[in-house]
C-alpha positions, 0 to 999 in steps of 0.5 A: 929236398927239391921239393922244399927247394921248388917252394923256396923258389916259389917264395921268392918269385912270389914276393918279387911279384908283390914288390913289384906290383906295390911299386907300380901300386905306388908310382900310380898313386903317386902320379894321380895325385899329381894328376888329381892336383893339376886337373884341380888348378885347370878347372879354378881356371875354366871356373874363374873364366866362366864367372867372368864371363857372367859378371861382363859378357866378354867373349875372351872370358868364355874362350879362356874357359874352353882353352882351360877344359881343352888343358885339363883334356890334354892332362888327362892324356898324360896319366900314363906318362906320369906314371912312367915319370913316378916309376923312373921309368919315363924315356925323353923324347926330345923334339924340336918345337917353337917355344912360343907355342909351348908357352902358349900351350901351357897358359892357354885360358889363364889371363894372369900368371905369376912368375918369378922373372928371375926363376924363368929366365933362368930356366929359358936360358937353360933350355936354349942352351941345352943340347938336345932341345932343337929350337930354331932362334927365327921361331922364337924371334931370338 
């Protein structure tokens, strides 16, 4: 009897364990694709800058070719907290910054980008708003 009971425990233990590591498997996979996808649009980026560079010779174009490999490095870094985001297990670590940099950090290498104008003030709009994100207005000239 307590051995059939130690074997049932045993069972369950087991597939918890199996759940468990499927999940992770998963949030993993989930989160190298979202990797694997971004890394993808950075190096269109830094090889789009590198042609231009050999059709014209401006120097701008070479820079944003770095400021594109310096993004992807950056991308890199983060897979771990892809990871936590695909399990739910991500924790915010809320901190002031300049917005203008943030922008910056995310478009760096790129000469065009397409927004919606609508989409983005909405979004800027909510982020000033929020009560967590700590922005000075003098940073971001408001």
């Amino acid at each position: 009897e307590q051995k059939s009971k130690a074997v049932e425990e045993f069972l369950i233990y087991k597939e918890t364990v199996l759940q468990h590591q499927h999940a992770k498997e998963k949030a993993s996979k989930k989160a190298d694709s979202m990797l694997n996808h971004t890394l993808k649009n950075v190096l269109a980026d830094g090889i789009a800058a590198v042609e231009l560079y050999q059709l014209t010779g401006e120097s701008t174009h070479l820079a944003n070719a770095t400021l594109s490999m310096k993004r992807g490095m950056t991308w890199t870094r983060r897979r771990q907290s892809l990871i936590m985001v695909c399990e739910g297990t991500y924790q915010l670590h809320p901190e002031k910054l300049c917005l203008r940099q943030l922008v910056r950090d995310c478009i760096d290498g790129r000469d065009i980008v397409f927004v919606d104008n609508a989409a983005c003030g909405a979004v800027g709009d909510n982020i000033k708003d929020d009560w967590w994100v700590e922005i000075d207005p003098m940073l971001i000239g408001m």
